[in-house]
C-alpha positions in Angstrom: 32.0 -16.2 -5.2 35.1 -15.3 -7.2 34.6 -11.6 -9.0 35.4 -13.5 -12.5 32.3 -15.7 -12.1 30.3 -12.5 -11.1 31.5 -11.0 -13.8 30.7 -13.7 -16.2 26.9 -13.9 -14.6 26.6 -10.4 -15.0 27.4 -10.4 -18.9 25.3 -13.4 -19.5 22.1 -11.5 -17.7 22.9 -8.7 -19.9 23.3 -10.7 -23.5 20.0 -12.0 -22.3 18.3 -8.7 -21.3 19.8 -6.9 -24.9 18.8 -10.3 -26.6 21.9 -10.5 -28.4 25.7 -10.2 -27.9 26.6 -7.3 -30.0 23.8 -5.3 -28.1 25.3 -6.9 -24.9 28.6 -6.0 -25.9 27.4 -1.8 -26.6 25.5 -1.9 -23.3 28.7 -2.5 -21.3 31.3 -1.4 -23.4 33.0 -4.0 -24.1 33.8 -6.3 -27.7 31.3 -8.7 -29.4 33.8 -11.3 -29.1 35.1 -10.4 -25.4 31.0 -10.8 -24.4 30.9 -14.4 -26.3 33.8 -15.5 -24.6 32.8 -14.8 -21.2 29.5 -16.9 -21.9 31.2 -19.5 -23.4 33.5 -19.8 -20.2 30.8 -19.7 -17.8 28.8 -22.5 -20.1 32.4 -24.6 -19.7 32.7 -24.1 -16.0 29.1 -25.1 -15.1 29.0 -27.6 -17.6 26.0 -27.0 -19.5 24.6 -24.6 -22.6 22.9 -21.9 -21.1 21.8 -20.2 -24.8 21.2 -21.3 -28.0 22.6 -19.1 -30.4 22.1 -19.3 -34.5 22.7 -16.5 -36.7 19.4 -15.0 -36.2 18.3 -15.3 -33.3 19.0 -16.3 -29.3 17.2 -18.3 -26.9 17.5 -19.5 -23.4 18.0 -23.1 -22.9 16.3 -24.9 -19.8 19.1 -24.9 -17.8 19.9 -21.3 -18.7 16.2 -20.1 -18.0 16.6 -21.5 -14.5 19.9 -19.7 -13.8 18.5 -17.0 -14.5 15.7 -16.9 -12.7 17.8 -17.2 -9.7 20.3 -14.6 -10.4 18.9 -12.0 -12.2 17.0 -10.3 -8.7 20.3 -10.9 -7.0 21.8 -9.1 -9.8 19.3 -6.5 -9.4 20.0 -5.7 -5.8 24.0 -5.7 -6.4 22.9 -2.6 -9.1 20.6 -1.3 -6.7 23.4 -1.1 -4.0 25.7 0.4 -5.9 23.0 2.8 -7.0 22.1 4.4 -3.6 25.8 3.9 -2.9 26.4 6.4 -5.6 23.5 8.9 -4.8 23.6 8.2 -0.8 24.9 12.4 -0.9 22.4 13.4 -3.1 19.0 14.7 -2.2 16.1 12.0 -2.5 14.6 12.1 -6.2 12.7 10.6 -8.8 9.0 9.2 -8.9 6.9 7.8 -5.9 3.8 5.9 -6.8 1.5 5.2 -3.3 -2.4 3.4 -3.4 -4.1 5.4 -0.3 -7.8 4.6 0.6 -9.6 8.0 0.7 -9.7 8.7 4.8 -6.0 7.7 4.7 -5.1 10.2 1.9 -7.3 13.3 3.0 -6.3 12.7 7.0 -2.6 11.5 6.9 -1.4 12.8 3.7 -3.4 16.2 2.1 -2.7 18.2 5.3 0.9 17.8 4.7 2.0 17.8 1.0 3.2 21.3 0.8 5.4 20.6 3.5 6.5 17.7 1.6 7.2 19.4 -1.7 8.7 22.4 0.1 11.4 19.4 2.2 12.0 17.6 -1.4 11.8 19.3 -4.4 12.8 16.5 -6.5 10.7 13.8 -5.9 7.3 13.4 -7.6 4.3 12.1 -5.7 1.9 9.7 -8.0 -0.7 9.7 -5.4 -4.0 7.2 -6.6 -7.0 6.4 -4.6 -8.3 3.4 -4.2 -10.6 1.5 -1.6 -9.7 -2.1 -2.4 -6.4 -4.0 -1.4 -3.8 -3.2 -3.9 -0.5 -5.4 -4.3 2.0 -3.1 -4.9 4.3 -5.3 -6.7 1.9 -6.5 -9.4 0.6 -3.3 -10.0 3.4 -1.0 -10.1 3.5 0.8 -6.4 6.2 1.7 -4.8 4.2 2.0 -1.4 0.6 1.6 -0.5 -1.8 3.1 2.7 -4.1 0.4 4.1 -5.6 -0.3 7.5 -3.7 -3.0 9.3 -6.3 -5.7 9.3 -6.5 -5.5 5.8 -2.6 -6.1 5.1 -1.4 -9.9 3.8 1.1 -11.2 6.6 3.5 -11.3 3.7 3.6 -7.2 3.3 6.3 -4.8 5.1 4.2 -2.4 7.0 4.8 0.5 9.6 2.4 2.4 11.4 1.4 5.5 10.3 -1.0 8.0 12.4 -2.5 7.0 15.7 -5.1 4.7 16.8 -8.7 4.2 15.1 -11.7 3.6 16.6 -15.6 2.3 14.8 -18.3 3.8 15.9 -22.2 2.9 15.2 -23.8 6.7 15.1 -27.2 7.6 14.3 -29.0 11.3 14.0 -31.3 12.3 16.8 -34.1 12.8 14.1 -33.9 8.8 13.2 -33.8 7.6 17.3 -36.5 10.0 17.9 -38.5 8.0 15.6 -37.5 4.5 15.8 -36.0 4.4 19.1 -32.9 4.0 20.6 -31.3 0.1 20.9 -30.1 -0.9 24.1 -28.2 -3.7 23.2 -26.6 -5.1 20.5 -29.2 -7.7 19.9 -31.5 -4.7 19.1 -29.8 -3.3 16.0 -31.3 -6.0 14.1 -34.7 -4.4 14.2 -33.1 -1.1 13.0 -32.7 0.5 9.6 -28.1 -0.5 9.2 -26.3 1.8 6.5 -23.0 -0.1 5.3 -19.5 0.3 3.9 -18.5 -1.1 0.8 -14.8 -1.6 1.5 -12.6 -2.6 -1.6 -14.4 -6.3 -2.6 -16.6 -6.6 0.5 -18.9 -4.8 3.1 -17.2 -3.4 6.1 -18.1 -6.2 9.3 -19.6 -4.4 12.3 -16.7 -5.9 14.7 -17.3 -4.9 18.3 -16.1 -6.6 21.9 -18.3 -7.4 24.7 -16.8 -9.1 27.7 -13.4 -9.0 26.3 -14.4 -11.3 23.6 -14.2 -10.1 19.6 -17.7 -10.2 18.3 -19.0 -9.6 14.7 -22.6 -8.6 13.8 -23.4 -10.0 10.7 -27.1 -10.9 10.7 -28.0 -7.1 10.5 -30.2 -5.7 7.6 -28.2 -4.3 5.0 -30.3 -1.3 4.2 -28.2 0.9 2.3 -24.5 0.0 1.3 -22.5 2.4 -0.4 -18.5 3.0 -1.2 -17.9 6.9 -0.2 -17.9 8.2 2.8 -19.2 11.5 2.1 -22.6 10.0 1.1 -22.8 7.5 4.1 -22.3 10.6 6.3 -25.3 12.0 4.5 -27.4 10.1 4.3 -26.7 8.9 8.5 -27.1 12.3 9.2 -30.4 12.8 7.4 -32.2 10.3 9.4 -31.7 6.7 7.1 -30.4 5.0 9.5 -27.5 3.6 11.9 -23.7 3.4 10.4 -21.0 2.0 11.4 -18.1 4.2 10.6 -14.4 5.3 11.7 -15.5 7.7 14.2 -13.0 10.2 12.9 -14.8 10.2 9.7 -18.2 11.7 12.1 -15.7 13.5 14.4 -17.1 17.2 13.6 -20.9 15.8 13.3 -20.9 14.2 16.5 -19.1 17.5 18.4 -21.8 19.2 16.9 -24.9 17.6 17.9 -26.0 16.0 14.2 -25.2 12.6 15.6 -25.2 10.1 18.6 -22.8 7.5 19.4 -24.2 4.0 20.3 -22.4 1.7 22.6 -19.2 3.4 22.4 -18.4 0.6 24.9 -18.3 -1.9 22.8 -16.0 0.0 20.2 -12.4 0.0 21.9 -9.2 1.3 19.7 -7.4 -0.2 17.5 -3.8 0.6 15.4 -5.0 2.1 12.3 -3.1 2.7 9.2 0.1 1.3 8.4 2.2 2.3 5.2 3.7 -1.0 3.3 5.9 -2.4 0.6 6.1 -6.0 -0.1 9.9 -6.0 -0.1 13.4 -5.9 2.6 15.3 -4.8 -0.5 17.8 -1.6 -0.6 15.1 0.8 -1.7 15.6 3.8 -3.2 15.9 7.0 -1.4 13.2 8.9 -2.4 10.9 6.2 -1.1 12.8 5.8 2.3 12.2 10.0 2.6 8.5 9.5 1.8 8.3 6.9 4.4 10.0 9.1 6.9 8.3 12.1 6.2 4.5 10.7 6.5 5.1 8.6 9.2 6.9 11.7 11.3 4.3 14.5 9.9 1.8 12.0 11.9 3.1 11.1 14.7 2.7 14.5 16.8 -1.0 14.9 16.5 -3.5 12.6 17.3 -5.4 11.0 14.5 -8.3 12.7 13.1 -9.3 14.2 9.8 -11.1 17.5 10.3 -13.6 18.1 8.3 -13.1 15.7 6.4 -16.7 15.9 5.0 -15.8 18.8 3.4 -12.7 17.9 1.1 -14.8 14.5 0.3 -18.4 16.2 -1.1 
């Protein structure tokens, strides 16, 4: 494309964005008439109106509703570019907004947010925490922490922190009275604690044989949406969960808990950290990225005593 024609795009998306010329015209320095001309030539060359202009008032025509709907986020990443051209030797700042569940904040981002203010001053974490599946796009995220099953095929994701695993746990005090199942099959006679998860309940997904297998027949004695009051009332003696074993990492160490058929319960990837773009983005997003995804990656996942920072 010629840099007249890019030029003339570029004041038309502005008149539009000012909604007027003379607003246009202050915007980017330039005369009232110098900005109506430039419209007027680029209406001439494509052959149609794009506004329609009285002395009152301006308004997008059909055609000129459509061109600009197909320029203006080109125009946006052209003034993005030249953006992080201009700042690429300046230290990362500005606002970051990121939707973390609550495991994924406490265990892969609280242990290392002083580091993170310490390495850049000038950014601004908008942390909020939130169970269900956010799209970052519609509701104003610059990034968002989710596990990878949960993610739309559509998002940009990389991993962050190591591999998960589920685990169904019980206290001793609640086997010693009920029993201990030995299969599967068997948890259907037995008290089941759930996980509220966003919109839904959390699926008991397991393998056996090599084959994915979900339990969903299983009584649905308690469901709740915190962790810290599913590991109480599991370890009290209500009744079998199915959790991230993390989450029960210290309780299980400890005695207060058994694992059930940790052979059916392999690994799996975890968190990732997404956006739901491949555009330039801005630098103090690329650093956060960087940073969390680093900050994780020497350490095994776990969140100790976790319990704690959640009652």
């Amino acid at each position: 494309m010629d840099r007249e024609r890019l030029a003339r795009l570029s004041i038309f998306a502005a008149v539009v964005q000012a909604g007027g010329f003379r607003a246009a015209a202050r915007t980017l320095a330039m005369s009232p008439s110098a900005v109506s001309h430039a419209v007027a030539e680029l209406e001439a060359a494509l052959g149609v109106r794009l506004l329609n202009r009285s002395t009152r008032s301006l308004a997008l025509t059909d055609a000129g509703r459509a061109l600009l709907d197909r320029i203006g986020p080109a125009l946006g990443e052209i003034d993005a570019a030249v953006a992080d051209a201009r700042d690429s030797d300046a230290a990362p700042a500005g606002p970051v907004r990121i939707t973390l569940t609550p495991l994924s904040a406490h265990a892969l981002f609280a242990p290392h947010l002083a580091a993170f203010v310490d390495a850049y001053p000038g950014i601004t974490l908008d942390l909020v925490i939130d169970d269900r599946f956010v799209d970052t796009v519609a509701e104003g995220y610059d990034l968002g922490v989710r596990l990878g099953e949960t993610l739309r095929p559509d998002m940009i994701a990389t991993r962050i922190g190591g591999p998960l695993r589920m685990a169904a746990v019980a206290a001793p005090a609640y086997l010693k009275r009920y029993g201990r199942p030995t299969s599967l099959e068997e948890l259907a006679d037995h008290r089941c604690l759930h996980r509220r998860l966003g919109g839904g309940i959390y699926r008991w997904e397991v393998t056996r044989g090599g084959a994915d297998l979900v339990l969903d027949a299983l009584p649905q004695t308690l469901i709740v949406n915190d962790d810290a009051l599913l590991r109480r009332a599991v370890c009290d003696g209500a009744g079998i969960a199915f959790v991230i074993e993390s989450v029960m990492a210290d309780d299980l160490a400890a005695g207060r808990l058994v694992e059930l058929f940790p052979e059916h319960c392999p690994p799996f990837l975890g968190f990732f950290i997404y956006h739901a773009s491949r555009r330039q983005m801005r630098p103090a997003v690329r650093a956060t990225i960087d940073f969390f995804v680093a900050a994780n990656r020497v350490e095994p996942f776990r969140s100790p005593r976790l319990h704690d920072s959640l009652v």
